[in-house]
C-alpha positions in Angstrom: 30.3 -104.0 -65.0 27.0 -102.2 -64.3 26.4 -103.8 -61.1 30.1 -103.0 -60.4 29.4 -99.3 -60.8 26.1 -99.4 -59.0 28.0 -100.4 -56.0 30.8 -97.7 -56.1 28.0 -95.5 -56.6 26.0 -96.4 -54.0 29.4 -96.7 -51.5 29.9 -93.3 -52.7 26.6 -91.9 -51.5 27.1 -93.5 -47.9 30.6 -91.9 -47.9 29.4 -88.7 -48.5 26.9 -88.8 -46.0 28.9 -89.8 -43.1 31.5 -87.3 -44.0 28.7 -84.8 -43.4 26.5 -83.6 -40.1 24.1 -80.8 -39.0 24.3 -79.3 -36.1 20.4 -77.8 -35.1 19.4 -74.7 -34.0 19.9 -74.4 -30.3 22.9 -77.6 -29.9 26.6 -78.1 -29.9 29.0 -80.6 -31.0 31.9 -82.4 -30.3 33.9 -85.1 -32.9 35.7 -88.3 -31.1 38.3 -89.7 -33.1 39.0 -93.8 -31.7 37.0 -92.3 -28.1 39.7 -89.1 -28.1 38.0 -85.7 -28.6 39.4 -83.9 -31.9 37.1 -81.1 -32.0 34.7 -79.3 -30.3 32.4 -76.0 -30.4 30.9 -76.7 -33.5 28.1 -74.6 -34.1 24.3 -74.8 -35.7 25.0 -75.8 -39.3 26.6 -78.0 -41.8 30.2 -79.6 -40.8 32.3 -82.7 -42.1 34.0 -85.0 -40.5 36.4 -88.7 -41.4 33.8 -91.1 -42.3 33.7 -93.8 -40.7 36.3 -93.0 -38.3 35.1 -89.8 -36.3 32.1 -89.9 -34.9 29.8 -86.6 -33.4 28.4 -86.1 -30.5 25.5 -83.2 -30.2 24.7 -81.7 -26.7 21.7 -79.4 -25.9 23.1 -75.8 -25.6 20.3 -74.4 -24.4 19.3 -73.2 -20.2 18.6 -76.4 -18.7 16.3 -76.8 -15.1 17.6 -79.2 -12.4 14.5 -79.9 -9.9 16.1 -81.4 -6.9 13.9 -82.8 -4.1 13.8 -80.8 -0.8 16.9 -80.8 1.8 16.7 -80.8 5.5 19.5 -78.0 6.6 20.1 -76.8 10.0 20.3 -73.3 10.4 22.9 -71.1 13.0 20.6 -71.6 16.0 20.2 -75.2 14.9 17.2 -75.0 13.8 15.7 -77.4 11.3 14.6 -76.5 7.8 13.3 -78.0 4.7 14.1 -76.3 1.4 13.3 -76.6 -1.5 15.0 -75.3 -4.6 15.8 -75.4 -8.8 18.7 -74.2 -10.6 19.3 -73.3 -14.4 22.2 -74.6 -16.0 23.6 -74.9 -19.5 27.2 -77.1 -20.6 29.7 -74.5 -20.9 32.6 -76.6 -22.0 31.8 -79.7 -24.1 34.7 -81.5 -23.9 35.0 -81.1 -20.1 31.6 -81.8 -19.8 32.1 -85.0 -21.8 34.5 -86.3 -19.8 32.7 -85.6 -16.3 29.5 -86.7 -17.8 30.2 -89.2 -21.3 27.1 -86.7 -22.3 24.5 -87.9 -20.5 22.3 -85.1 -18.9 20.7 -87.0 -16.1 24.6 -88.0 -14.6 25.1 -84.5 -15.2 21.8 -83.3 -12.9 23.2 -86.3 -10.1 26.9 -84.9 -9.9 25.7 -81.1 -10.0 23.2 -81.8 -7.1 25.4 -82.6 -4.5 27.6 -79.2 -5.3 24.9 -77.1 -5.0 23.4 -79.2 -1.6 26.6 -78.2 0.1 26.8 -74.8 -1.0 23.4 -74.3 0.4 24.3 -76.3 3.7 27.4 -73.7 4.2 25.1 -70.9 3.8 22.3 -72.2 6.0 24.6 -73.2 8.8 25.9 -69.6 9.0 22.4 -67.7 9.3 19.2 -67.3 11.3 16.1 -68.6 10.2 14.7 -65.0 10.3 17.7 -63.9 8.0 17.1 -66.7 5.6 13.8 -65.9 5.0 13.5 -62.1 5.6 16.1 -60.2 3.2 19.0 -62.9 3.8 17.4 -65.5 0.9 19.0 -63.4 -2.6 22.1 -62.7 -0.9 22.2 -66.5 -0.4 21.0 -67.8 -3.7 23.5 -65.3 -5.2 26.5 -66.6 -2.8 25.3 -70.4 -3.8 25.2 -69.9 -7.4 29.0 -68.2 -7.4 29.9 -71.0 -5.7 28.1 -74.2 -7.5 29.4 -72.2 -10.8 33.1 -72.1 -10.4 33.0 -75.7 -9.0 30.9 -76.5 -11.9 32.5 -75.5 -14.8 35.8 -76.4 -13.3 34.7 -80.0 -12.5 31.7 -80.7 -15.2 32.0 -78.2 -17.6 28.8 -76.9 -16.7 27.7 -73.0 -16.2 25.0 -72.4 -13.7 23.2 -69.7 -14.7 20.9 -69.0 -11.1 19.5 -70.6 -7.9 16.6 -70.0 -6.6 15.2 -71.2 -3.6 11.1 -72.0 -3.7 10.1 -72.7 -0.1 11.8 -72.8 2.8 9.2 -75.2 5.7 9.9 -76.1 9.3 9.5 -80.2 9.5 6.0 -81.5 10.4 7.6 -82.0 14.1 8.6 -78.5 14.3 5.9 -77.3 12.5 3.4 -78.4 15.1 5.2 -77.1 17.8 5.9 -73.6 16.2 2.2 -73.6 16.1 1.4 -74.4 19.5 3.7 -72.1 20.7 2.3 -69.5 18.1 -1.2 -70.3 19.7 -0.4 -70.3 23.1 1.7 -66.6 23.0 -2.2 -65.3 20.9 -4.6 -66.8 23.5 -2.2 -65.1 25.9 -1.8 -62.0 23.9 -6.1 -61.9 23.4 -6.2 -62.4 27.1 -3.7 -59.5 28.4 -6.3 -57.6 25.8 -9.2 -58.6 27.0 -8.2 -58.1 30.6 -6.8 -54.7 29.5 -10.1 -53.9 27.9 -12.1 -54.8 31.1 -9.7 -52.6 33.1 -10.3 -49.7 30.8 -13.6 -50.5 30.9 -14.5 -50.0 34.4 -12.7 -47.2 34.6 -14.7 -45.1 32.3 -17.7 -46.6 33.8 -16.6 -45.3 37.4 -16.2 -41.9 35.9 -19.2 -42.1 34.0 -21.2 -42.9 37.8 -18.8 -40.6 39.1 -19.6 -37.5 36.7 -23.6 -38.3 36.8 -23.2 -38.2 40.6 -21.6 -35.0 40.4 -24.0 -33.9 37.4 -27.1 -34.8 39.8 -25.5 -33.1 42.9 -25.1 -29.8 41.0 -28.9 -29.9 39.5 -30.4 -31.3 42.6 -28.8 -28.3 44.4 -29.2 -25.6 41.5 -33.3 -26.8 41.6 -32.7 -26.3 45.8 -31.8 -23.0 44.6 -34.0 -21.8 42.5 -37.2 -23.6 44.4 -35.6 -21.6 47.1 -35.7 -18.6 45.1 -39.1 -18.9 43.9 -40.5 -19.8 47.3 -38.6 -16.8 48.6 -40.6 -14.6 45.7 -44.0 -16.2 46.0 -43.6 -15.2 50.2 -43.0 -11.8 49.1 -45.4 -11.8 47.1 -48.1 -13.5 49.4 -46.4 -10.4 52.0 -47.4 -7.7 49.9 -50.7 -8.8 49.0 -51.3 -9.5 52.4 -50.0 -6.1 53.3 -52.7 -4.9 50.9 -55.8 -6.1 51.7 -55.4 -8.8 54.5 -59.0 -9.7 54.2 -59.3 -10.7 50.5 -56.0 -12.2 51.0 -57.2 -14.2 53.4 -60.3 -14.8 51.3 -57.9 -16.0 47.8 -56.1 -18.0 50.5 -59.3 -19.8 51.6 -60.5 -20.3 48.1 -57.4 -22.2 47.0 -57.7 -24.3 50.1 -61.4 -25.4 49.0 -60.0 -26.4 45.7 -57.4 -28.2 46.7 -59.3 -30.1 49.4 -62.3 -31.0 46.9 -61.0 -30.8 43.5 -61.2 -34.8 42.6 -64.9 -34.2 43.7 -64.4 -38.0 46.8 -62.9 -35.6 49.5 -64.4 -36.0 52.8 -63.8 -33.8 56.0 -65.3 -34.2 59.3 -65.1 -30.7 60.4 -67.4 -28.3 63.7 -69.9 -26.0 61.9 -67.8 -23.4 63.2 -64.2 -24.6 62.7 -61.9 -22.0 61.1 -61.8 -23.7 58.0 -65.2 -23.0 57.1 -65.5 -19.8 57.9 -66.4 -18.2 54.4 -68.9 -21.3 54.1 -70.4 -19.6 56.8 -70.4 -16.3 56.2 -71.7 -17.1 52.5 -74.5 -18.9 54.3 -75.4 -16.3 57.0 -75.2 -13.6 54.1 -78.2 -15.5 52.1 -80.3 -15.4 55.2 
């Protein structure tokens, strides 16, 4: 009779138990009743269900990432492009999402990737690749996440809460030749520079020479002018002595002669006793006697 008991007892406990769940902090559920769904949005806490009969199914409620491997898209000018981008979802409608999905989040990230590929594909089609990566990119990510949502949650039962677009590269092809290109229109740009430089540079070299000539040409001939003018004073000068006593001028006149003729002390002239040019010599000499 006591073992009899222990077992209602213990079948008891295992009822009670099953009839119960918990739904954690940051989840949702769903009961299935024979695979049909009989209930859904049940929130963090304690909840009962048929033992035995119904079973729960918990989801994550919380923003989810998708990390999807880069896409080659073609932009309006055909142009090729690799992008790479992530998008935040969360399950917005359990029982939609478990019948798109039987619950399992990695089907869920394969069926959502394609939606949002396309979206993106539509957008890149219809824009430059300066617009796409100048000011274009929010206006696209924004465009792409209205879209991927509504066919999200109408098809998955999945909200996508942004998409944001990492990188946006040129294939290793296209790449290179962007490069070369870029290379070629520098070495010609530094060129048209450097021959522009030269240019300038010879120009303010010829009107450097040009200005110096000119510089020279006005001192040469304000020198001219003022030797002139000096030479001009010294003759009046020389006049007016003369004028004044021609004889000692003649004398002072003499004297500078000597000194200039013998002043490094090796001057040698062959000269008549009685040339011109010693005449004081002479007189000095006949005076003594």
């Amino acid at each position: 009779m006591k073992f009899g008991s222990a077992i209602i007892a213990v079948l008891l406990v295992l009822l009670g138990f099953n009839s119960l769940f918990v739904v954690r902090e940051g989840q949702t559920a769903l009961v299935l009743q024979f695979g049909r769904i009989v209930r859904t949005g049940d929130q963090p806490g304690l909840h009962a269900k048929i033992p035995f009969i119904q079973q729960v199914m918990t989801f994550d409620n919380r923003i989810l990432t998708l990390e999807a491997q880069p896409e080659r898209y073609f932009t309006s000018e055909k142009k090729s492009v690799n992008v790479d981008f992530y998008v935040k979802w969360r399950i917005a409608d359990n029982a939609a999402y478990y019948r798109a999905t039987a619950g399992d989040e990695l089907q869920a990230a394969n069926r959502l990737t394609p939606i949002v590929k396309d979206a993106l594909r539509f957008e890149f089609n219809g824009r430059t690749l300066q617009e796409l990566v100048a000011a274009g990119r929010k206006d696209v990510t924004e465009r792409v996440r209205k879209q991927t949502d509504a066919a999200a949650r109408k098809n998955l039962g999945i909200a996508v809460i942004d998409v944001r677009i990492k990188r946006i590269d040129l294939p290793d092809e296209v790449s290179e030749s962007v490069y070369k290109r870029m290379r070629a229109e520098r070495a010609q740009l530094a060129n048209e520079l450097r021959y522009t430089g030269q240019q300038a540079a010879e120009t303010i070299k010829a009107d450097a020479d040009r200005q110096a000539q000119v510089i020279k040409a006005e001192a040469e001939r304000e020198a001219a002018k003022v030797k002139g003018e000096g030479d001009a004073q010294a003759a009046a000068i020389y006049a007016q002595a003369y004028g004044q006593d021609p004889e000692f001028f003649a004398f002072y006149r003499s004297l500078n002669a000597y000194r200039t003729s013998f002043k490094d002390g090796k001057g040698v002239l062959v000269l008549k006793p009685d040339s011109e040019f010693l005449k004081y010599f002479n007189d000095g000499a006949s005076s003594r006697h």
